[in-house]
C-alpha positions as CSV (number, residue, x, y, z in Angstrom):
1,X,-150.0,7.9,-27.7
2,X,-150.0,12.0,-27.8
3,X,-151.4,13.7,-25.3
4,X,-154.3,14.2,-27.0
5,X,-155.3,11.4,-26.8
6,X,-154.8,10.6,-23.4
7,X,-157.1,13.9,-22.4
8,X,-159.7,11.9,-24.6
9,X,-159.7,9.0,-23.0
10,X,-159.7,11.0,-19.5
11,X,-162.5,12.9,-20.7
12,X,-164.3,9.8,-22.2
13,X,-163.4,8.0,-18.5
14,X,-165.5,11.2,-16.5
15,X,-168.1,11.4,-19.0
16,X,-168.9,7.9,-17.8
17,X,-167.4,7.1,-14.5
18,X,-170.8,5.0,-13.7
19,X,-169.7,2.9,-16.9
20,X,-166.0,2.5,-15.8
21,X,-166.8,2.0,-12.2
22,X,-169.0,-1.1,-13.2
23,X,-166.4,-2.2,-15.7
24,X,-163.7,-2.0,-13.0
25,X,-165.9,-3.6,-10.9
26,X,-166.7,-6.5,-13.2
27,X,-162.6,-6.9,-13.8
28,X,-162.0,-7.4,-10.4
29,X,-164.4,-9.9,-9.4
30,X,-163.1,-11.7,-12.6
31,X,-159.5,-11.4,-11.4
32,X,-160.1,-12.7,-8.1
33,X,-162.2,-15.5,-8.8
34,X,-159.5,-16.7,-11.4
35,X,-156.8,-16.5,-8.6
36,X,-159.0,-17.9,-6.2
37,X,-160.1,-20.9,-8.7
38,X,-156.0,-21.3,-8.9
39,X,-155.2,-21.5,-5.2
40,X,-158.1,-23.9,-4.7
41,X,-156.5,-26.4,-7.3
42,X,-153.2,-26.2,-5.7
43,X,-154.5,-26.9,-2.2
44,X,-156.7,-29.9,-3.6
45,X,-153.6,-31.1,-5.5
46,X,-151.5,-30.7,-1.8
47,X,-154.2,-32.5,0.4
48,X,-154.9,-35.4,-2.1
49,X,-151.1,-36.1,-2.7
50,X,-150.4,-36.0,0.9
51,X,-152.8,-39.1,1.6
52,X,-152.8,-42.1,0.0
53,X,-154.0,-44.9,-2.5
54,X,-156.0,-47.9,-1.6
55,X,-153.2,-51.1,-2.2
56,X,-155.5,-52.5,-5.1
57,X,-155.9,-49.1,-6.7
58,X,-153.7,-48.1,-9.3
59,X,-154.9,-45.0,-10.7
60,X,-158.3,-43.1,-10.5
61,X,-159.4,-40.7,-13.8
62,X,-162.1,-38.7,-13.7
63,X,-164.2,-36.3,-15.6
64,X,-165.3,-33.1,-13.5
65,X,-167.3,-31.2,-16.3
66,X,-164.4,-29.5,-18.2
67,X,-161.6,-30.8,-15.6
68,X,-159.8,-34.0,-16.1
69,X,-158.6,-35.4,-12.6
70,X,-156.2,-38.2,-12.6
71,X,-154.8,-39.5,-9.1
72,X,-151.6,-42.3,-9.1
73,X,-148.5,-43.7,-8.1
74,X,-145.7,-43.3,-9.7
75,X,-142.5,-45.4,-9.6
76,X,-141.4,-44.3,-6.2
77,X,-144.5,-44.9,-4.7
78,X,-145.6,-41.2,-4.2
79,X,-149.2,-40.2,-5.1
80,X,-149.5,-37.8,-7.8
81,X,-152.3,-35.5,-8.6
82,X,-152.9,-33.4,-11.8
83,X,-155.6,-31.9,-13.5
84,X,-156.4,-30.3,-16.6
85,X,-158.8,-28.7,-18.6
86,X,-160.7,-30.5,-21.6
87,X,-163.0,-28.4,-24.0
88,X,-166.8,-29.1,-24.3
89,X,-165.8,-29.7,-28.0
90,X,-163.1,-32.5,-27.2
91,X,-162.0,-35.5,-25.1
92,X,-159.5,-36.9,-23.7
93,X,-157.3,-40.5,-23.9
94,X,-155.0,-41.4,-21.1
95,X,-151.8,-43.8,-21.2
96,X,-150.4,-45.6,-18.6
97,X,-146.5,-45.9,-19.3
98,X,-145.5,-48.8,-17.3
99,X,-141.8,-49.7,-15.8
100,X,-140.2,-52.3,-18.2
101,X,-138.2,-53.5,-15.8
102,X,-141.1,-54.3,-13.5
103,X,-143.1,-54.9,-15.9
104,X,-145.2,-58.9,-15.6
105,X,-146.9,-59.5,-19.0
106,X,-149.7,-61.7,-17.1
107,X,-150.5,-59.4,-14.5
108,X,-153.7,-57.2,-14.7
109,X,-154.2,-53.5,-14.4
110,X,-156.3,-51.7,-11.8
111,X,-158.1,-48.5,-12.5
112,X,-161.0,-46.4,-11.8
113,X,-162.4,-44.2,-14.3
114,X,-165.5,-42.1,-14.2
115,X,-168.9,-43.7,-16.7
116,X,-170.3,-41.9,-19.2
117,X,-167.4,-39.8,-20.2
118,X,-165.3,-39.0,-23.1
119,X,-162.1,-41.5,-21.8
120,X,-160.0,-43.6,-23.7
121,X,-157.7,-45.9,-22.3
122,X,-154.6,-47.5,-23.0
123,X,-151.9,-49.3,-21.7
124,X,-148.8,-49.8,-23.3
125,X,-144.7,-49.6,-22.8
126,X,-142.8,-46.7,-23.7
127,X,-141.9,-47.3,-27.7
128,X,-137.9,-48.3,-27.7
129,X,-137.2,-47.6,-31.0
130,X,-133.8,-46.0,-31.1
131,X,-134.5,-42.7,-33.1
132,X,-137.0,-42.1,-31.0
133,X,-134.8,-43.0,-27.6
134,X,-132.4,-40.2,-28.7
135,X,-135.0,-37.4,-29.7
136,X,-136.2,-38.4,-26.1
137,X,-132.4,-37.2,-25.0
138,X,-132.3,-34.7,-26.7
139,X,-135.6,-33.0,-25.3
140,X,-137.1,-33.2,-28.7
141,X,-139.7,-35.6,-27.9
142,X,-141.1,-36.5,-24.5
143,X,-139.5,-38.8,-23.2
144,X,-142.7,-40.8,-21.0
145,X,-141.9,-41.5,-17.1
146,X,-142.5,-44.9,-15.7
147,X,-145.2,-45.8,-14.4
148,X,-147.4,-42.0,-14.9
149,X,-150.6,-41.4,-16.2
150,X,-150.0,-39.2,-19.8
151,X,-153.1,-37.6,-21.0
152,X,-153.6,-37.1,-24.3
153,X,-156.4,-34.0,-24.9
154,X,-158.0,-32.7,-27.9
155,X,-157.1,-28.8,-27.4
156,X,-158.5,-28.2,-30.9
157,X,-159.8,-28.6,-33.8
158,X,-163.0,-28.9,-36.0
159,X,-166.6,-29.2,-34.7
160,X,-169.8,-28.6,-35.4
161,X,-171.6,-27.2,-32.3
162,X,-174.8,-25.0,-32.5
163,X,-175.6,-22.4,-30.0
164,X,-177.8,-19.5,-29.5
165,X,-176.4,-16.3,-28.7
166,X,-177.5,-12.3,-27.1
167,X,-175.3,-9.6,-29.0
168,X,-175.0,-5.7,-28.2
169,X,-174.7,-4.4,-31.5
170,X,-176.8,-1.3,-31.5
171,X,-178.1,-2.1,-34.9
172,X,-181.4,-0.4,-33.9
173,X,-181.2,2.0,-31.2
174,X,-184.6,1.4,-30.0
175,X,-183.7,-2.7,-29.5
176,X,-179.6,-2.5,-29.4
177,X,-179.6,-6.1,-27.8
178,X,-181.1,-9.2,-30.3
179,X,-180.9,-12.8,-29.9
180,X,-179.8,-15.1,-32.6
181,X,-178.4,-18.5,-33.9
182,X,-175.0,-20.1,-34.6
183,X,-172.7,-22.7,-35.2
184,X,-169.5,-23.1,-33.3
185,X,-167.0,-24.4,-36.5
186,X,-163.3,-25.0,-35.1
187,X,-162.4,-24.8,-31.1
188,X,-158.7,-24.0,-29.4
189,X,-159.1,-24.9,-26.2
190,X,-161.3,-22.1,-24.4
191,X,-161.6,-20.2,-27.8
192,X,-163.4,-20.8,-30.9
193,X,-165.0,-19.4,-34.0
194,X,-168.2,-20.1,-36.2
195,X,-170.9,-18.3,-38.0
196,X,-174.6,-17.1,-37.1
197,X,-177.3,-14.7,-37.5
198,X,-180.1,-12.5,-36.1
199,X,-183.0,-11.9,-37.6
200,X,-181.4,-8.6,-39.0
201,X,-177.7,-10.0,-39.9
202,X,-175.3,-12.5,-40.5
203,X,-172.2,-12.4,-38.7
204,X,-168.5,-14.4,-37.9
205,X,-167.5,-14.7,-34.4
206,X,-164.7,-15.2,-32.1
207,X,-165.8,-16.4,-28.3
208,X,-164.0,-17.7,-25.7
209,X,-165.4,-19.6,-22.2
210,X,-165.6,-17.4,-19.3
211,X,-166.5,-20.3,-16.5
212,X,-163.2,-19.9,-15.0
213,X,-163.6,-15.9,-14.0
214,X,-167.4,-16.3,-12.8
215,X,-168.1,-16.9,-9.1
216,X,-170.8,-19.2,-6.8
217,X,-172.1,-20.7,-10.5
218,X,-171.2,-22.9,-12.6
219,X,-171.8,-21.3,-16.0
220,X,-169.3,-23.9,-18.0
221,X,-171.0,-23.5,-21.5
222,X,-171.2,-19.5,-20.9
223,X,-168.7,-17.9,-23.7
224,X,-168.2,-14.1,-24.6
225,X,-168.5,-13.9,-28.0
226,X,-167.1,-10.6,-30.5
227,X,-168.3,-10.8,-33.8
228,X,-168.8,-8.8,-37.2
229,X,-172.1,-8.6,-38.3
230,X,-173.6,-7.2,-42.0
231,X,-176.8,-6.1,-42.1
232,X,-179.1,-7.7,-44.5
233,X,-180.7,-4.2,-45.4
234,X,-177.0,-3.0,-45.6
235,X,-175.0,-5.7,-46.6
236,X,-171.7,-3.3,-47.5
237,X,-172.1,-1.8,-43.9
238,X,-170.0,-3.2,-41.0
239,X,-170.8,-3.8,-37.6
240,X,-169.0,-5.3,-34.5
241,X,-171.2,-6.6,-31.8
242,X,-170.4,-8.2,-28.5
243,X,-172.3,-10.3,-26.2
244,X,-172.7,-14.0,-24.6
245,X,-173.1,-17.1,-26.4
246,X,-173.5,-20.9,-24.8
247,X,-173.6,-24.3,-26.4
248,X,-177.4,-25.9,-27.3
């Protein structure tokens, strides 16, 4: 970057201070509610594997909106606590790896898991089979812990999820904002992809979820979305708009 440039972007910066303030603004308030959202996960994770498990209670899953939270013991008798997040577009399947050593064929698992929700569950022994015991030692393959909870979550793939969607695209200076259509096509785990339209043009888009950076709310189907847009009056011109999107 010459310094040419730089005195641009200063210039560009001063020109509209009001716009940069707000931006900075926005940034910040983004920024802390992410690091705030953080620390709040790590003190929940401290206070609920500091207590205990009722005796007949096992293991208790449960779906939070996006947030998987699973609560057990593991072989040493300590509680364990660990969430993650699981797109609107996915699920989620949980094994229970059990101890073989401990492990009673006639005896019954306990569990709690939330209704209504996108859980699978299993229960199963840790597979013995001796190429896979030795990528296991190796660090090629994870090798499973006894008696944990692994979670097994569908960070991507293809889906078919409509959505409407407000873009800035200042395709008509006297309405630069327009409303339009879309489908949501394939999904990696906040981010996706898919194809729409306004009443003035097509467009592909990238969006991603923004619930995790917005504060007091919970706005978990609210996505930013980017996308290039061709005007149907135009159809050789191209356009980048950006805006907010959110699942129907």
């Amino acid at each position: 970057m010459n310094w040419e440039t730089i005195k641009k972007v200063i210039g560009w910066c001063w020109s509209n201070k009001n716009m940069v303030v707000y931006i900075a603004f926005i940034v910040a308030i983004a920024f802390l509610t992410w690091k705030n959202n953080k620390l709040q996960t790590a003190n929940r994770t401290l206070e609920i594997e500091k207590g205990k498990l009722p005796e007949n209670i096992e293991f208790i899953a449960e779906m939070k909106g996006t947030k998987f939270l699973v609560t057990y013991r593991d072989s040493k008798n300590n509680v364990i606590h660990k969430e993650y997040y699981v797109p609107r577009e996915g699920g989620v399947k949980f094994t229970k790896y059990i101890d073989l050593k401990a492990y009673e064929p006639n005896k019954g698992f306990t569990g709690q898991t939330s209704s209504g929700t996108q859980i699978e569950t299993t229960f199963q022994q840790p597979n013995m089979n001796p190429l896979n015991e030795l990528l296991k030692r190796l660090g090629i393959v994870k090798k499973p812990c006894d008696n944990c909870i692994e979670p097994e979550i569908d960070y991507y793939g293809f889906t078919f999820k409509p959505g409407i969607f407000g873009v800035y695209d200042n395709h008509d200076s006297n309405k630069p904002v327009n409303v339009g259509i879309d489908v949501k096509l394939f999904y990696l785990s906040r981010a996706s992809m898919g194809i729409g339209s306004t009443l003035y043009s097509p467009n592909v888009f990238l969006s991603y979820h923004i619930d995790q950076f917005i504060p007091f709310i919970s706005v978990e189907n609210a996505e930013i979305v980017i996308m290039l847009e061709k005007p149907y009056n135009d159809f050789g011109k191209n356009m980048l708009g950006i805006g907010i999107r959110s699942n129907l």
